[in-house]
N, C-alpha and C positions, 0 to 999 in steps of 0.2 A: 375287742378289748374293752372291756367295762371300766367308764370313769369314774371308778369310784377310788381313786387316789389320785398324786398326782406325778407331772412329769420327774420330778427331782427322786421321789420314792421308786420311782420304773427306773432312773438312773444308779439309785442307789443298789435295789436287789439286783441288776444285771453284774455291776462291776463284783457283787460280795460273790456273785454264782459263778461268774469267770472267772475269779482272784487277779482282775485283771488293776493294774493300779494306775492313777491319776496321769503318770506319764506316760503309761504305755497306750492309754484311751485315746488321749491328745493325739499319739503320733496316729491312730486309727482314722480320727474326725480330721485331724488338722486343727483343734482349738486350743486356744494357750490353758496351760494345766493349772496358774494362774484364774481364769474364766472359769473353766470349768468346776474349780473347788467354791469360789463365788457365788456360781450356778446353783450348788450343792446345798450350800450355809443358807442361801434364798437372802444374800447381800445383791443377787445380777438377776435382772427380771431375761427368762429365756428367748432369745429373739425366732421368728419362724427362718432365719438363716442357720443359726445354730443348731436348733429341731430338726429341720431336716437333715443337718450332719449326725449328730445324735441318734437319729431315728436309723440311718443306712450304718453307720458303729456300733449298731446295737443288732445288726443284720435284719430289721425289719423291712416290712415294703415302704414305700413311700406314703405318706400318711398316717403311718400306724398309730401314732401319735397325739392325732390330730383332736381327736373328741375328747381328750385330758385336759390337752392343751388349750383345751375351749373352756370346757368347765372351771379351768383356773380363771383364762380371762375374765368367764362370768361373776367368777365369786365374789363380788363387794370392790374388784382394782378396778380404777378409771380405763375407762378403754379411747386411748388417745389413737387415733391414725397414724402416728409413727410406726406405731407398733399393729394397727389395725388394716393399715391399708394392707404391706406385703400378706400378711394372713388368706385375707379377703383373695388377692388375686394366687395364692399358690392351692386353694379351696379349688379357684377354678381352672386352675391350669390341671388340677387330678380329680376334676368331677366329684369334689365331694361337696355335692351341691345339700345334703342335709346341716353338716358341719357350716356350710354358706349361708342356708337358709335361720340359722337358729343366732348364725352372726350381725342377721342384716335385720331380723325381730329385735334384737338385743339394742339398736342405736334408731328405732324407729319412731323414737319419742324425741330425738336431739334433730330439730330442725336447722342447728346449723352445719348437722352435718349431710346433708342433702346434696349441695352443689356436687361436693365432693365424690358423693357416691352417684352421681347422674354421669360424672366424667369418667368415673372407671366403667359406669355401666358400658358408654361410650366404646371404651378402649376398647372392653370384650365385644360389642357388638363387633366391630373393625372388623377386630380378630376372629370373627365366626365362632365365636365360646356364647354362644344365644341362651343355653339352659340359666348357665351362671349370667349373663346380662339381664335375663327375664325378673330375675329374683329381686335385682337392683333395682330395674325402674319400677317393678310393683310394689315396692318401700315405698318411692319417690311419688308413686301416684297416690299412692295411699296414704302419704304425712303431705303430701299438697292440695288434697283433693276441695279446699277450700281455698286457695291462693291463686286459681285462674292465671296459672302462669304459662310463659311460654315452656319452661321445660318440664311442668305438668302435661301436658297438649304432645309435645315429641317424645313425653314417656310413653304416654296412650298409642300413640303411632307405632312406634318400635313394637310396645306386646304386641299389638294388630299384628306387624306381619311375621312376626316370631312365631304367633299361636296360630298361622296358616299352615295348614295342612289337608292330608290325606280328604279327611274328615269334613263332606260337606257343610254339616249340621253346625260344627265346632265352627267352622269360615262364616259362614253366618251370623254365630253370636259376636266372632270378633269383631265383625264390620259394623252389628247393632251397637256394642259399646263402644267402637272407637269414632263414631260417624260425629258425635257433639261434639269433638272438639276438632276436628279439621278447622273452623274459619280463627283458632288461638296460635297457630303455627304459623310460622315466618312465612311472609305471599312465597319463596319461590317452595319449600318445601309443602305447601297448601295445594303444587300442581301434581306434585308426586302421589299424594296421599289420594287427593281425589279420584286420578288415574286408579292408581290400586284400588280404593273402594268400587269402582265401576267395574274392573277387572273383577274384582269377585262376584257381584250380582250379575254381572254376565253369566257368570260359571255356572250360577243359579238359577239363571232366567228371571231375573229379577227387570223387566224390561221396563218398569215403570219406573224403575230407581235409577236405571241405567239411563234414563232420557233424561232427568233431572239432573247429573251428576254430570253428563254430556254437556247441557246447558252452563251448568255452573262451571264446567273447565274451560271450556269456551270464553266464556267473559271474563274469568281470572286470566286466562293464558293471552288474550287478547289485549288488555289491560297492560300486562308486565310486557308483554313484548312490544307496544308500539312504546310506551314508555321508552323502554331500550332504545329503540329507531329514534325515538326525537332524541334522547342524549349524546346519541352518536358513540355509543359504547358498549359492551357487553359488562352486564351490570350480575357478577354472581351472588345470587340471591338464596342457594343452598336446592335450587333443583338440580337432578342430576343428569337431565339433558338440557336441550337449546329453547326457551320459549318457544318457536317455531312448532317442534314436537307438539305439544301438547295442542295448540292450536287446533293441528291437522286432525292428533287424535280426536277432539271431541267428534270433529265433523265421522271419523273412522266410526264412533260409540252412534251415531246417530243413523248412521246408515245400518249398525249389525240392528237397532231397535227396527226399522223400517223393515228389514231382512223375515226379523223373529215374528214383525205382522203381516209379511208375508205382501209387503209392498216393495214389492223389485224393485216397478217405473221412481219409484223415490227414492229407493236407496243407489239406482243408478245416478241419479240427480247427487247424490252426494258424494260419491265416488267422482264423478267429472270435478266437485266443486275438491277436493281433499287430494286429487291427485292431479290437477290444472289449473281448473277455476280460480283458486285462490291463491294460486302462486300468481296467480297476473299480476297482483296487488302486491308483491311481497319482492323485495331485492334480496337476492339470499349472498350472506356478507362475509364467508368464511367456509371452509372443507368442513367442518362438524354438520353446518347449516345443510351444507352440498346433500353431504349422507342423510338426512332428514329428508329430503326431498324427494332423492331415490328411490328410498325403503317406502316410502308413502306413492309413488307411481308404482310400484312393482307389487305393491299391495294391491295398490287401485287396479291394475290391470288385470290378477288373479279373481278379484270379486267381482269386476266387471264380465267375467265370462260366467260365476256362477251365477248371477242374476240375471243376466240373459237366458240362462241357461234353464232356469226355475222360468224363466217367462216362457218360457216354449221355444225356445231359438236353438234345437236342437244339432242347428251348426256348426253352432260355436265348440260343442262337442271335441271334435278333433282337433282343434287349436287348441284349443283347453290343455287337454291331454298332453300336446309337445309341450305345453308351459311347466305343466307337474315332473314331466320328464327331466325338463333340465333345472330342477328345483327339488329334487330329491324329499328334500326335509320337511317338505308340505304336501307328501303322498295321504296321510292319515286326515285330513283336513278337508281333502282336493277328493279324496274317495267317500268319503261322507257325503259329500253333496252330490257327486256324480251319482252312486246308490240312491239318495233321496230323489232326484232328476229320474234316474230308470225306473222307479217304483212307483213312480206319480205318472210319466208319460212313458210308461211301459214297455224300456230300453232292455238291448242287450247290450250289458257291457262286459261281458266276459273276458274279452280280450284285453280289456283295462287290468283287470282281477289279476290276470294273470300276468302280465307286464309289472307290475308293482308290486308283486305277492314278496320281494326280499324285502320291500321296505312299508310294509305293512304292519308293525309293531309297533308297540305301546312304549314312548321311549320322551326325552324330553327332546324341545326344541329349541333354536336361536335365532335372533335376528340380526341385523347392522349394533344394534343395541345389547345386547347379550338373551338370555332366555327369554320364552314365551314362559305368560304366566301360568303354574304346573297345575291348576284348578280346572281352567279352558283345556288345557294340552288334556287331561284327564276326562274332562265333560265329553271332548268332540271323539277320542278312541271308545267312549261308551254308547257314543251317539253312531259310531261307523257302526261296533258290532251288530247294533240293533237294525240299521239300515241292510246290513249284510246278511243278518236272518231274514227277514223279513225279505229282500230278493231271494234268495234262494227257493224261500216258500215259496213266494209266489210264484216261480218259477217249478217247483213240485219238484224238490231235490231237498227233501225234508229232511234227511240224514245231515245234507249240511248245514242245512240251517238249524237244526240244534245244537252245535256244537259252537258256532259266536254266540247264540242266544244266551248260552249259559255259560260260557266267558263274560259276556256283560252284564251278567246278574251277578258272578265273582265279583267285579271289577266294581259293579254299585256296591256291590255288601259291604266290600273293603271302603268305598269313600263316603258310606252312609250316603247315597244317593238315590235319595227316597221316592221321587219320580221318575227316574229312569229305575229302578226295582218295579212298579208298579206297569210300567208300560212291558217290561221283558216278560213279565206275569200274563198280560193279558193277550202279549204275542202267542203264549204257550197257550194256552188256554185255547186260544183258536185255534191253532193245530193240534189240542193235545190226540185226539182223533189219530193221527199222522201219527204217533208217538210209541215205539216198540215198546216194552214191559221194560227194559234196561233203561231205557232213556225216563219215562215216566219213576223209576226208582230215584234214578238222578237226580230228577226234579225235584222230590219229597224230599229228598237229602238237602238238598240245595234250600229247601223254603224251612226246611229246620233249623238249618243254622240261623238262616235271616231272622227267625222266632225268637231264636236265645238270644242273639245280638240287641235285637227289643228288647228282651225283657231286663239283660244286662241295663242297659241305659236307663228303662226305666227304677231300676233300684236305684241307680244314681243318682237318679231325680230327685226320688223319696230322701234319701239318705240328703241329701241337698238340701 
């Protein structure tokens, strides 16, 4: 419906084409016939409560309305939040996030209405309505972005993990833009932020930023938590787990960098210090603390076998194995490294393969704390397939190993995973030899799409 009139003229032609009259509309809506002829005269400015009875008495959909009833807002009347808020939030309860968007341009010169729209943004985050929250804080960051405030700094945060996704490429920009403001947010929320930023250059392989980002959670989390201990109190400071955590994680981020260089003996040294070592030092004061402690041994103890295991201690092997057994949910994780372990010291694990072939899918995970973060969960199933071709080959059962090879060249395409695309390529490549006239179609098909998907984003760019 085109706003080119307005709501009171859409109420006018509906009642003249129904012959339907003032009381009879009323008993339709429920609004006093009173209101509604007021409505009419443009003596009652129309509330978005009344609109939407209006709008379902007129048998429309929900909304139908809405971009009229904008354009009047817009025209030359004060747009006060009495009237502004309900609007704003019934936009996002029916995703009419354009109608949202042109509401939140419209008040992005009125600085003192910022608070205001940082706390619904708030709300909607709560409520998982992210599209419509996204809209709010980039108002807020955009009328503050001179005012170094703190809720400039947690607008930034919020898009960050709003704009995470599929999309490696995309995770990336978000963590370049949102990285200067982490040290403007409140210490405890500054542990969370950091955590996530490291989480995603992991995802990336970003291991030089990972060791930096490890360091700096370490000396914040260390900081806030003895702090705690000397007050003799838990002190909530808006992280959403225990100091403790974070502590442990850095040591976690420091050991997977030691991992990525392919220094076990070190990253075993951090596994002792992250799942013992440093709890010698630490009274743990509370069941949340307990759980913290757990999840960090049973972590410790899972990466303890893979680094052993990458060291050559091809013992540990079998005990490995019953531990993935009675952990289900870190088959995809647990088999990645077992494949990289066989393809390096040139194992059979067939019998692994086939032992966890039900729970060998691409799916999300959880831990004592809720999900793994879906970037990693996403990297390590792109990292199995690739492992899993490549045994196969070398194993000379070439038929199977094209078939994860190019699951995991899907699986990069879709998360713009530009080095892991480039490695599944050159796996092919070296077997293409191996490669029947079907499979080799496959392929071409498959590196086509990957072409247009480039050349998409590159118009983007331009157009940018």
């Amino acid at each position: 419906m085109k706003p080119a009139t307005t709501v009171r003229q859409e109420l006018e032609d509906y009642l003249e084409r129904s012959g339907l009259t003032l009381q009879q509309f009323s008993e339709i809506t429920g609004i006093n016939p009173g209101t509604i002829s007021a409505m009419l005269s443009g003596y009652r400015q129309i509330s978005i409560h009344n609109l939407d009875l209006i709008t379902e008495g007129m048998g429309l959909g929900e909304g139908a309305l809405y971009e009229i009833y904008l354009e009047e807002c817009l025209r030359g009347v004060p747009l006060h939040w009495r009237r502004l808020g309900p609007f704003i939030r019934r936009c996002a309860e029916l995703d009419k996030l354009d109608c949202l968007q042109r509401l939140v341009q419209a008040v992005a010169d009125r600085l003192s209405y910022m608070p205001v729209l940082f706390e619904t943004a708030e709300e909607f985050f709560r409520e998982g309505k992210r599209a419509a929250a996204a809209l709010l804080y980039q108002c807020v960051a955009e009328c503050e972005k001179y005012q170094h405030s703190e809720r400039l700094a947690l607008s930034r945060y919020r898009l960050f993990t709003i704009h995470l996704g599929e999309d490696q490429e995309e995770n990336l920009r978000a963590a370049v833009l949102f990285e200067d403001y982490v040290d403007r947010l409140d210490e405890g929320v500054q542990l969370d932020a950091v955590k996530d930023l490291a989480d995603v250059y992991a995802s990336l392989h970003r291991w030089d930023r990972v060791q930096s980002l490890a360091e700096k959670l370490e000396q914040k989390a260390a900081i806030q938590y003895h702090h705690r201990v000397k007050r003799k109190e838990a002190i909530d400071k808006g992280a959403s787990r225990p100091e403790l955590f974070y502590l442990l994680y850095a040591y976690l981020l420091k050991a997977n960098v030691c991992d990525a260089r392919q220094e076990y003996a070190q990253a075993l040294e951090y596994v002792a210090f992250y799942s013992g070592g440093a709890l010698n030092r630490i009274e743990v004061e509370n069941d949340e603390e307990r759980r913290v402690v757990e999840q960090f041994q049973e972590w410790g103890r899972a990466n303890a076998y893979v680094y052993r295991l990458m060291l050559g201690e091809i013992q540990v092997l079998a005990e490995y194995s019953e531990w993935v057994a009675a952990n289900v949910q870190e088959v995809v994780p647990a088999m990645y490294r077992i494949l990289q372990a066989a393809n390096q010291f040139e194992l059979n694990v067939d019998h692994l393969l086939d032992r966890f072939r039900a729970h060998l899918t691409y799916k999300e995970r959880s831990c004592r704390f809720g999900k793994y973060n879906a970037q990693i969960v996403a990297d390590q199933y792109v990292r199995y397939l690739w492992e899993l071709a490549h045994y196969y080959f070398r194993t000379r059962r070439y038929e199977m190993g094209f078939r994860p090879l190019f699951e995991g060249m899907e699986l990069a395409l879709r998360f713009n995973h530009e080095s892991m695309l480039i490695r599944c390529a050159r796996l092919f490549e070296q077997f293409r030899h191996e490669a029947s006239g079907e499979v080799q179609k496959k392929y071409k098909n498959l590196f086509c799409e990957v072409e247009k998907s480039y050349e998409k984003k590159s118009i983007a760019v331009d157009r940018a």
